[in-house]
N, C-alpha and C positions, 0 to 999 in steps of 0.2 A: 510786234517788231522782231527783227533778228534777235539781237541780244534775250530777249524775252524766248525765244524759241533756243535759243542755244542754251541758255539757261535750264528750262525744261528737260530737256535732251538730257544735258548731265545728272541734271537731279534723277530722270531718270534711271540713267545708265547705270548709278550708283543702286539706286532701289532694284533693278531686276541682275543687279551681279557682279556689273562690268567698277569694282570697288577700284576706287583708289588706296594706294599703301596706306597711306598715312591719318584715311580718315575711316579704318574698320569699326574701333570704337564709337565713333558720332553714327554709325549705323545702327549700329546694336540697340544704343541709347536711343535714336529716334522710330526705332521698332519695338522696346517696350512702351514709347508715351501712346501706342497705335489702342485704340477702344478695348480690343479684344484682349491686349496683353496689359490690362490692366487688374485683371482679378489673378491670384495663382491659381494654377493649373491643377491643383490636389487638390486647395481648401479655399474658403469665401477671404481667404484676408487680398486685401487691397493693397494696388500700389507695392508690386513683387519688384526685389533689383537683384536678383540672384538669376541663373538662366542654367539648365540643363542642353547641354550643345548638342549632342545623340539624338535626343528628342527634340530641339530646337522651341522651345517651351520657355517660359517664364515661372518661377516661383518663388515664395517669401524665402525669410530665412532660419524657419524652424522647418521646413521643408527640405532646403539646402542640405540639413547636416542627414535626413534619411536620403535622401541620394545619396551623399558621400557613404555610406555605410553601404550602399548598393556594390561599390567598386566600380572602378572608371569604366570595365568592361561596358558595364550594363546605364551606369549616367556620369557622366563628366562634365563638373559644377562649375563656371564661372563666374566672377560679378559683373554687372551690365555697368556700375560704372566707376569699379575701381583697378580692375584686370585689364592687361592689353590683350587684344584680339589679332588672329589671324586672317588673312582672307578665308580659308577654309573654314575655318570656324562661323564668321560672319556669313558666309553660304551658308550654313546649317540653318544657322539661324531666322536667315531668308526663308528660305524655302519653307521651314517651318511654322508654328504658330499654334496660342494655346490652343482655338478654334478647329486649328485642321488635326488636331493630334486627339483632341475629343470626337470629332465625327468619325475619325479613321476608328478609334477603340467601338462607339455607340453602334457603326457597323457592324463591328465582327463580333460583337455579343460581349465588351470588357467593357463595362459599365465602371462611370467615375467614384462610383462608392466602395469598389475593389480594394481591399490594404494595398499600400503601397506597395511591398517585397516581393507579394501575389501577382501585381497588375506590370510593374516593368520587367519581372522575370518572365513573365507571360509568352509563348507564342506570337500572338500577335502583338506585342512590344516589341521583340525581336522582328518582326517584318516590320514594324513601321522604321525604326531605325533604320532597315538595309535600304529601303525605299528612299527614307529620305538621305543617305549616305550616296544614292545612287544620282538621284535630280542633283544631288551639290555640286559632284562629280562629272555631271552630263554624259552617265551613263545609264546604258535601259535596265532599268528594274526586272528581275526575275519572278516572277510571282511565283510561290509557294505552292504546292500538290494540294496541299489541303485549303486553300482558296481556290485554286478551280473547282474543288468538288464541293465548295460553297459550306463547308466544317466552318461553323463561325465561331471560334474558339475551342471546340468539341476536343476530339481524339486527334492524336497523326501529332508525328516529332516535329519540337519546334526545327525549325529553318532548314527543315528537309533531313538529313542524316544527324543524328544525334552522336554526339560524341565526333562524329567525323572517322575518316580513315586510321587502320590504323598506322599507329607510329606517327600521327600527324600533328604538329605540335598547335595547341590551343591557343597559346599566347606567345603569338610570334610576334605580334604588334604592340608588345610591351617590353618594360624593360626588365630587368630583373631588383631595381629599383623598388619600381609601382608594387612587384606581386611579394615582396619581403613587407614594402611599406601597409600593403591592406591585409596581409597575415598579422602582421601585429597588431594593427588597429582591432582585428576581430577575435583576439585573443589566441591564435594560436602558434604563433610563434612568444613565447611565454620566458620571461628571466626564470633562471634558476639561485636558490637559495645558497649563497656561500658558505653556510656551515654545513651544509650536507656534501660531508666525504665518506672516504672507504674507513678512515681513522673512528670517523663518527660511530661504525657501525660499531662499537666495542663489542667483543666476544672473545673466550679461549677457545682453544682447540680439546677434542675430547680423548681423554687421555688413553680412554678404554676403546678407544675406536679402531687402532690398529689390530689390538687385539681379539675385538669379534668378528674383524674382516679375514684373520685368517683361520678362524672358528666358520666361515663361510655364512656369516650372519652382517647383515649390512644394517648399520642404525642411522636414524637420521643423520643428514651432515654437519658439524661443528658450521658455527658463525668464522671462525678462520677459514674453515674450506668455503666456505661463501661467498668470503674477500677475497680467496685466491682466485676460485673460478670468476667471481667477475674482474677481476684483473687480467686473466688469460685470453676469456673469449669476446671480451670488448674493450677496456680501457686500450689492450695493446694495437688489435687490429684498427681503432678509429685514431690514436695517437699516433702511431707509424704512420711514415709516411713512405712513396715507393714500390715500385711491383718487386723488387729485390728483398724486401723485408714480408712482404703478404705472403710472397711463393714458397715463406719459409715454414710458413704458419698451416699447421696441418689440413686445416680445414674453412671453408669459408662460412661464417656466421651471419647470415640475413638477418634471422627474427630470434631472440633470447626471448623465454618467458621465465619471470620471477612468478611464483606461485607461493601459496601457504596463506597461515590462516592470516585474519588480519590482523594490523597494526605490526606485523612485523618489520616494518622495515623496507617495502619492497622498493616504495616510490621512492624512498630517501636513497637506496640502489640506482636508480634510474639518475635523480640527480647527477649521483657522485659521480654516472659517467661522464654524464655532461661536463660535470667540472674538473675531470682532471686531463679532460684530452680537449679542454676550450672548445668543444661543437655548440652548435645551437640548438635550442629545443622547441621539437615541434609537438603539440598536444594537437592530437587526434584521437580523442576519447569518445566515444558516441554520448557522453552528457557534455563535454566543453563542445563539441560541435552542432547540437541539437539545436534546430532552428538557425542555422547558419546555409549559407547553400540549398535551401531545400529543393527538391525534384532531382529525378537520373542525371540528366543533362548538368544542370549544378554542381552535384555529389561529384561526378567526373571529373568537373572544370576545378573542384575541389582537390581534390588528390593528385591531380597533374601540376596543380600549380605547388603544392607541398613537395612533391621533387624534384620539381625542376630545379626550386629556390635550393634545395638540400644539396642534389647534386652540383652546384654551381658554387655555392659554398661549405662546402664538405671542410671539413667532418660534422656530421649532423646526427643527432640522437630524433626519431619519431617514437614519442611514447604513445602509447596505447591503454589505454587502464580496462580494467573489464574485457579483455579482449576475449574471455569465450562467450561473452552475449552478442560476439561479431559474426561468430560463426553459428549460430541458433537460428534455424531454418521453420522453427515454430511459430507462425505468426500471433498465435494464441498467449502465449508465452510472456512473446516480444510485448507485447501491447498491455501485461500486465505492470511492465515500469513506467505506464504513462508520461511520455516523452511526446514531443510534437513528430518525429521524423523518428522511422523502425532504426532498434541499433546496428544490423544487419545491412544498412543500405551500401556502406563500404566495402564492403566484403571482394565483388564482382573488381574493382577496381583495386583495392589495394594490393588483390593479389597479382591481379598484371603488373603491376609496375613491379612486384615481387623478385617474379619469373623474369623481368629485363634489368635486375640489377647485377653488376658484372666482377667478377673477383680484384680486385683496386681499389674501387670504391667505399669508401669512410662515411659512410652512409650505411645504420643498425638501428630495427624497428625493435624498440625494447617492450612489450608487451607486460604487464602484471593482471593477477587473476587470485583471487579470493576464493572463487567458487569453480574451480576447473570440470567437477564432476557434471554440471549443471548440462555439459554439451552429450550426450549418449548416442551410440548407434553410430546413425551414417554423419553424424556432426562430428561425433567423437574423434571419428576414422580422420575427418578431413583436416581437424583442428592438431591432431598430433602428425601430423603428414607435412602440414605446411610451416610448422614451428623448427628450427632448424637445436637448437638447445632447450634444455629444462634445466634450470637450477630453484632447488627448498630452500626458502628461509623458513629455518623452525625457531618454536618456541625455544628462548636461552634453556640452556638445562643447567645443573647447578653452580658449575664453573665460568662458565658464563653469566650467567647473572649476577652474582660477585660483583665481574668488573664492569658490569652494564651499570648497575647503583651505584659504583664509585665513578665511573663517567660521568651518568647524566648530573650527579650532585657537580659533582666538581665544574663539567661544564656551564651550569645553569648559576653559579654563582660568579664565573666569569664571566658572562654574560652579562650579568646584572651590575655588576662593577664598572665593564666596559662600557656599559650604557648610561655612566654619571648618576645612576640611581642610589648609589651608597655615598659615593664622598661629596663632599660640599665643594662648592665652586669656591675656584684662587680669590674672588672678589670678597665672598662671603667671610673667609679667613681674614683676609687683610682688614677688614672691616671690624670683628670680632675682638681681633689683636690692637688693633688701634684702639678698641672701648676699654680693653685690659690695661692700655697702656694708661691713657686718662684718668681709671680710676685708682690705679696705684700711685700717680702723680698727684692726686688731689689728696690720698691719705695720707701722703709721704710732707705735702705741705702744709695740712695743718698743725701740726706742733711746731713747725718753724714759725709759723705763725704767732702763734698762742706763747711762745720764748722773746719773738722778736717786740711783743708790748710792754716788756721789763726794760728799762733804761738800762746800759751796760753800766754808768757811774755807779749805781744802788744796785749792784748785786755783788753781794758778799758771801765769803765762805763762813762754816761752822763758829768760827772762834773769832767772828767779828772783821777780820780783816778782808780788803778785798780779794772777789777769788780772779782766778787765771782765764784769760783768754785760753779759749779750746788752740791745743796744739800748744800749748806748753804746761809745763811740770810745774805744780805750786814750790816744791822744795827745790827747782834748781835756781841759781843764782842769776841774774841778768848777764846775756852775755856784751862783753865792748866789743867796741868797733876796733876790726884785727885783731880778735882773740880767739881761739881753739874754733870761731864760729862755721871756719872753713874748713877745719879738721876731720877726725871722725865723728861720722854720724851719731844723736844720742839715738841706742836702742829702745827707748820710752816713746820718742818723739815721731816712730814712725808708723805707728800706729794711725796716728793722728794725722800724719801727711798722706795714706792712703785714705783718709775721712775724706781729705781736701779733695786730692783727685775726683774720687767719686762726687764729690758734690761740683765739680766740674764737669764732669763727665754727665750730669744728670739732666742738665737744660741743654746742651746736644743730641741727647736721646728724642728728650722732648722735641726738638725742631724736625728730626729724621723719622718721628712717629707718622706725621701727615703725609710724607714720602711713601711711607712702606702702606699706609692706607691706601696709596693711590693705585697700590697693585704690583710694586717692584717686589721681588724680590731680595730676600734678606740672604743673604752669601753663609752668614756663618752659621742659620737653622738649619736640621736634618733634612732630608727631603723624607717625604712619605712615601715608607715600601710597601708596594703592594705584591703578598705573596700569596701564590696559589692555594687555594683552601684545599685542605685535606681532613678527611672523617678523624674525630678525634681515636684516640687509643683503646678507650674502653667502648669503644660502640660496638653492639653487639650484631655484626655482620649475619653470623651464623645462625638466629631467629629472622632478621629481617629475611631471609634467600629462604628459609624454611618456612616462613607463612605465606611468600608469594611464589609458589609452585604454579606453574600455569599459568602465570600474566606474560602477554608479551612484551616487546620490549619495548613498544611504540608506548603502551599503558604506564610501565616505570617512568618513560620520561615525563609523561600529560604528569604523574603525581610528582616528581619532582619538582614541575613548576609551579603546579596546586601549593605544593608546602612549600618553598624557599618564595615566599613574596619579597618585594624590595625590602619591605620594611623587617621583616624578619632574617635578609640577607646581612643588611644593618646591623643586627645586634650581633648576628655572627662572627664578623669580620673586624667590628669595630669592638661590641661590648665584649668580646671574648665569650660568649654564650656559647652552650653544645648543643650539636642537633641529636636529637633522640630516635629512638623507632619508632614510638607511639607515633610521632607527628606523619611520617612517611605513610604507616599503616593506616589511621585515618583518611588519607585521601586516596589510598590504592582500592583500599576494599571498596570502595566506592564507583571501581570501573567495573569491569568482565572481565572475567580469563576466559582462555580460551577451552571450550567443553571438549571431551572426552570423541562425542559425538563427530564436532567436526574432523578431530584428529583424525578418527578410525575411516573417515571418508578420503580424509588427503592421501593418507597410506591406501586405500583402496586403488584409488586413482593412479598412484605411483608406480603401483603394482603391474597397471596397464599398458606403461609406456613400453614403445620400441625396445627402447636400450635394455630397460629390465627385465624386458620377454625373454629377448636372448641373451640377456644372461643366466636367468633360471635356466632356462634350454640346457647352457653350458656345463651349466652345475648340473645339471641329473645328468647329463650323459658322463660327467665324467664319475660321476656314483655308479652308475650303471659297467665301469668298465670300459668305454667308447665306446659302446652300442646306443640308439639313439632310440627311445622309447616308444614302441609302437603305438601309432593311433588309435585310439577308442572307436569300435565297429560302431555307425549310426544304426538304430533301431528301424527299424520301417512303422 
């Protein structure tokens, strides 16, 4: 019949494309009940309601959440039937199918037993996608160089140019949204810790330092010149804002590297910029990004999308930790810290985006390094070339250390107070006080008790007669009515009228007891101060700073929190207890200082830089008189 053929027609029309607005959903949904789209696409579980649109595929929903950890680039997750659809979307979905997206992979050699991260990052992932992006589209597919020469997965850049032109932006087809939202999801755009400031890093300045700098002898830098330099070559230039304020600024700072041995301090630097110039933090460490991004093509799609987001919302700190095993060209080396992906793979890329960042930009790759010496030769060269500052954090020396143990004590007990670990909760109080209050009322009532089962007729005084109602005098005489009773006060008698009050006063306490239990506040109690703890008077500073010569300062704090537990915080603040040095020294010896060994390498190292070449240079020439010290003839 007509109707029956018109009928057709639509049902049709809708199945090969031609979708109505309003019914892309009822598509979807009638394309997962189809045979094929009944098993998921990865694994045997049945009855998938989740769909990959890119791939136009079906799958459950433990599947779901590793696509979504793919990033929309590569799968973009919907539900088949709780998300509304597009028509574009619903053409994906068309055109696609678990069926046609398993033959396409079983062709080109990606077998369905491939991990997941392996098999959609894939080459041929990437072609099925543009293929079927292209039928949805009703345009002609390009087929790839490496399918004409019949590579069935083999060798040859996926989708033809890898990385693409340059200066071509990767994710133009996103927003800056999507690529902040899947940085964080995959940890690298990262919160920073609010107690890590410049304040935190406690240090003096060293007193002898001006001194041996005009003796022409330079010693390590003070923890004050520390805070200074990183206040000058970053907190300012990422907190300024303005090309009127940069252009003021001597020089422009790309990459700072914090260096020295560990535990000093470097990361908690790196923090502190972040938080005092409100940037974002980005970690690109080669152990926080390992196994993230893997292959060239990734690694790039990686590091473009970290500054695009930086740049866009600047001001922006990229840390880097370990940054000279980025520049270690040893792959022998490299493969010794057993990692999924070399730490080296950033390298090629990070520095291009390097070389294109432009003097305005509030955007600074803070780098740290433990082991700086590790890079030698032509790494060496390249690693001190491309770092734009070097600033040491050294080991506290004695003046410093001082107030480094009176920081971290002092801070780590405010800590502990601010985290409700010492004092009892207001309920707990109220509660407490209300049981005091009950039981001083039940001891206070029994003898009125134990008085009140004597009949008042039969109580007599010593000498037989009866005695006196309380609140008045046995020797004073009865007063009449309109006699002196209005007059002055008797001085005897007011004793006893203050008795009265109070026992007035004392079953209104009692009624105002279950108020103040329920949590109010009592008006006329103290409040409880809470005052900053400080080392008592006789503690003996100058043994604790003389047995820990050599720890850094990262080590003093781990022992301060080792010994100040809550509970020992407790008895501090509360029981008036003193903290000792045994207790500190128990738990410091118990870390490493830092060896002799690494010291004499850092200074080795130090020795190598740019800045220090020429300045030695400057110093002999001017010992020399300004004549500039001839070269050493090479030997043949």
């Amino acid at each position: 019949a007509p109707s029956a053929r018109i009928e057709r027609g639509v049902r049709w029309a809708e199945m090969s494309g031609r979708i109505l607005e309003h019914d892309f959903a009822s598509v979807v949904r009638r394309l997962n009940m189809l045979p094929e789209n009944q098993v998921c696409a990865d694994c045997p579980t049945r009855n998938p309601d989740w769909a990959s649109v890119k791939h136009g595929i079906f799958i459950c929903l433990n599947c779901s959440g590793i696509h979504r950890s793919l990033g929309v680039h590569v799968s973009f997750v919907r539900s088949a039937t709780m998300d509304t659809w597009t028509q574009a979307e619903a053409r994906m979905m068309e055109k696609g199918g678990n069926n046609r997206q398993r033959k396409f992979f079983d062709k080109y050699g990606l077998h369905n037993g491939t991990p997941h991260r392996e098999k959609y990052i894939h080459q041929i992932a990437e072609a099925y996608r543009g293929k079927l992006k292209a039928e949805a589209e009703g345009k002609e597919w390009k087929r790839p160089k490496w399918m004409k020469k019949g590579g069935g997965g083999g060798g040859g850049k996926a989708g033809g140019k890898a990385g693409g032109k340059k200066g071509k932006d990767l994710t133009a087809d996103r927003t800056i949204e999507s690529l902040y939202a899947e940085l964080v999801e995959l940890g690298i755009v990262q919160p920073v810790p609010p107690e890590h400031t410049l304040d935190a890093y406690a240090g003096d300045i060293n007193i002898m330092g001006a001194t041996l700098e005009r003796n022409k002898y330079f010693p390590d830098p003070s923890m004050a010149q520390v805070r200074q330099m990183v206040t000058e070559l970053a907190v300012l230039p990422l907190g300024a804002s303005g090309e009127t304020v940069h252009s003021a600024i001597p020089g422009h700072c790309k990459t700072l590297l914090l260096y020295g041995c560990k535990d000093t301090g470097k990361t908690a630097l790196a923090h502190a910029i972040a938080n005092h110039t409100g940037a974002i933090f980005f970690n690109l460490s080669p152990r926080n990004t390992d196994g993230k991004y893997p292959g060239k093509k990734e690694t790039t799609l990686m590091i473009h999308m970290v500054f695009k987001v930086a740049r866009t919302m600047q001001p922006a700190v990229i840390y880097v930790d370990e940054l000279e095993k980025v520049f270690l060209s040893d792959k022998k080396k490299l493969r010794e810290y057993k990692s999924k992906e070399l730490f080296n793979r950033i390298k090629k890329d990070l520095l291009k985006e390097v070389k294109g960042m432009k003097k305005g930009e509030r955007v600074m790759i803070v780098g740290c390094s433990s082991e700086p010496y590790l890079c030698v030769k032509k790494d060496q060269r390249g690693f001190m070339k491309e770092v734009s500052r070097f600033v040491y954090c050294p080991v506290p020396d004695d003046l410093s250390r001082r107030r480094v143990w009176e920081k971290c004590v002092e801070r780590r007990v405010a800590e502990t107070v601010a985290a409700g670990l010492v004092w009892p909760e207001p309920a707990e109080d109220a509660e407490r006080e209300a049981d005091g209050a009950d039981a001083d009322g039940s001891a206070e009532e029994a003898p009125e008790e134990a008085a009140g089962d004597v009949p008042a007729e039969t109580t007599t005084g010593d000498d037989g007669a009866p005695a006196a109602p309380p609140g008045e005098s046995p020797d004073a005489p009865p007063a009449e009515e309109g006699e002196e009773g209005e007059g002055e006060p008797d001085i005897e008698g007011e004793p006893a009228a203050d008795a009265e009050g109070e026992a007035e006063a004392a079953p209104a306490a009692a009624e105002d007891a279950p108020a103040e239990a329920d949590g109010a506040e009592d008006p006329d109690a103290e409040p409880e101060i809470v005052r900053p703890y400080s080392l008592p008077r006789d503690f003996d500073m100058y043994m604790l700073c003389a047995c820990t010569v050599g720890y850094p300062s990262g080590a003093i704090d781990m022992a301060c929190r080792a010994a100040l537990t809550p509970a020992r915080v407790a008895r501090l603040v509360k029981a008036g207890e003193e903290l000792t040095v045994d207790e500190l020294l128990d738990k410091i010896q118990l870390l490493d200082k830092v060896s002799e060994l690494d010291e004499a390498k850092m200074k080795d190292w130090t020795s190598k830089l740019p800045a220090r070449v020429k300045l030695e240079k400057a110093l002999k020439k001017e010992a020399n008189g300004g004549e500039e010290e001839a070269p050493a003839k090479k030997k043949k």
